[in-house]
Structures are given as C-alpha cells and as structure tokens.
C-alpha atoms as one frame of an Amber mdcrd trajectory, in Angstrom:
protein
 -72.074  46.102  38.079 -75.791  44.946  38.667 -76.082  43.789  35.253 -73.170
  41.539  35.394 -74.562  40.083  39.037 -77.852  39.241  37.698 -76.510  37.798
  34.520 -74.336  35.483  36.584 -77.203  34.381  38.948 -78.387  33.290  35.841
 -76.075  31.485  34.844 -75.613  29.443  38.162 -74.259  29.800  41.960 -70.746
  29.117  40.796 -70.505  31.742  38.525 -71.861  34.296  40.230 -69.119  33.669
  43.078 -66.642  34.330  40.444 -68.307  37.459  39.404 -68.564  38.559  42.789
 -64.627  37.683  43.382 -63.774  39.659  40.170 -66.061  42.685  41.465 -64.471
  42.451  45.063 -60.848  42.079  44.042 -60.461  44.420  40.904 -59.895  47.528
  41.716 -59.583  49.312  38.325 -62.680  50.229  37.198 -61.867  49.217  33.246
 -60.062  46.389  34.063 -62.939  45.136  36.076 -65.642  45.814  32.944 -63.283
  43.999  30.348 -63.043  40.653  32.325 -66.621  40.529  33.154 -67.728  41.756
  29.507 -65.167  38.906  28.928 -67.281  36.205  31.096 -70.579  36.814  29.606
 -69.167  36.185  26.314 -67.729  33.546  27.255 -71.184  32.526  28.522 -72.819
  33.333  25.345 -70.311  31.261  23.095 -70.373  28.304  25.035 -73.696  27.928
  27.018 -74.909  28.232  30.361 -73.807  24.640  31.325 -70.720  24.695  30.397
 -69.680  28.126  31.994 -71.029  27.125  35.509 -68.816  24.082  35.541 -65.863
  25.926  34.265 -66.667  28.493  37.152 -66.906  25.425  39.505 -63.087  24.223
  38.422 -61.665  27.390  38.589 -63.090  27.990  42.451 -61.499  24.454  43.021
 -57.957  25.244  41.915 -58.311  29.040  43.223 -58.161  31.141  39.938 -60.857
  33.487  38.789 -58.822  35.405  35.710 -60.870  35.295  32.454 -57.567  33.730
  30.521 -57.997  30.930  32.681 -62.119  30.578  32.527 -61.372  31.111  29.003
 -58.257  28.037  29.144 -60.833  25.891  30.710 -62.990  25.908  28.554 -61.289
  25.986  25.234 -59.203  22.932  26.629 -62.877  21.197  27.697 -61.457  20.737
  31.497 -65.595  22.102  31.852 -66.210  18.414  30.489 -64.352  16.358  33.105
 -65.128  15.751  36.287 -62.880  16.881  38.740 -60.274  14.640  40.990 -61.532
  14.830  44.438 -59.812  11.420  45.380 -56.422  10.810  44.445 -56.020   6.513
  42.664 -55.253   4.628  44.829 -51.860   3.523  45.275 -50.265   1.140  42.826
 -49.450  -2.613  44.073 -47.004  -4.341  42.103 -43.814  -6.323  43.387 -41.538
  -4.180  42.032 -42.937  -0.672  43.729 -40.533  -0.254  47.573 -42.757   0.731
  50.123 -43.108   3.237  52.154 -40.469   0.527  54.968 -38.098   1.179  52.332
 -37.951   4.802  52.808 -38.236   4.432  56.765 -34.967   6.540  58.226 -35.062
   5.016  61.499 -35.061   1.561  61.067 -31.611  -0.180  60.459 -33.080  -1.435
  57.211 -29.915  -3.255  55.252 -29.977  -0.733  52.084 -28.279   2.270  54.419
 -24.979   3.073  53.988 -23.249   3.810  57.067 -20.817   7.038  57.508 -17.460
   5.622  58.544
C-alpha cells in the first residue's frame, strides 16, 4: 500500500487524501488494489493536473469511488471550477418574493377555510 501512498503524494495533497480514504475504508484486500491500480491509471492517462483537481471535486461532493474519479474526469468536471457561491438571486418584476410566501402575514392571496 506504500507504493500507492507515495505515488499519490506525487501527484498532489488532494489525491493522496483520496488514497488514504480508499486505504482506510476498503476493507477487502482485492477490492482495495483494483481501485487504486484504477487511480494511478487514471493518473497516467490523464496527467498529474488533471487528477489532483478531479481528487479536489470529488472531496467536495463527498465521493471517493474510482467510477466517479473516473466520471469526473471523462465528463471534464476536472476543468471547471467549482461553485462555492451560489448566483445571486434573480431580480425581475415578475419573480414573488420571499413576502409572497410569508404564512403569517394576512397577505390578500390566502384563501381562508370557511
């Protein structure tokens, strides 16, 4: 499993915390081998860079399987930056706020239970 550590301190910090999650979680030995013999190929066909950011997104939404490494960066997610902030909120005439939605004010659009 040494091999697979140092290969993913090589690659960068981010990957190496997926290693380590992989090495920590899985506890069938072959199972374990196969993803991380999965990684470094993954590593090999698509370069360092782009592997440590795909290992960065998948830490961000919680994952660490190889399909989804392997989704990531097929789909080049790797190349996108990812959405710390959410957009801010839209302002147009025609969008009810959030008074509209307000339960406890005796806005004129309830209906009242007769």
């Amino acid at each position: 499993m040494s091999r697979f550590v140092t290969e993913a301190e090589r690659i960068g910090p981010d990957t190496h915390k997926v290693v380590q999650q992989i090495i920590d979680a899985e506890r069938h030995p072959l199972i374990r081998y196969r993803t991380l013999m999965g990684l470094l190929r993954l590593a090999r066909i698509y370069g360092k860079s782009r592997m440590e950011n795909a290992c960065t997104r998948a830490i961000a939404i919680g994952t660490r399987s190889y399909r989804s490494i392997a989704s990531i960066l097929k789909n080049g997610l790797d190349k996108h930056p990812l959405d710390s902030e959410s957009p801010p909120p839209i302002d147009h005439d025609n969008i009810r706020g959030p008074s509209y939605y307000d339960t406890k004010s005796d806005s004129p659009h309830q209906t009242s239970k007769a």
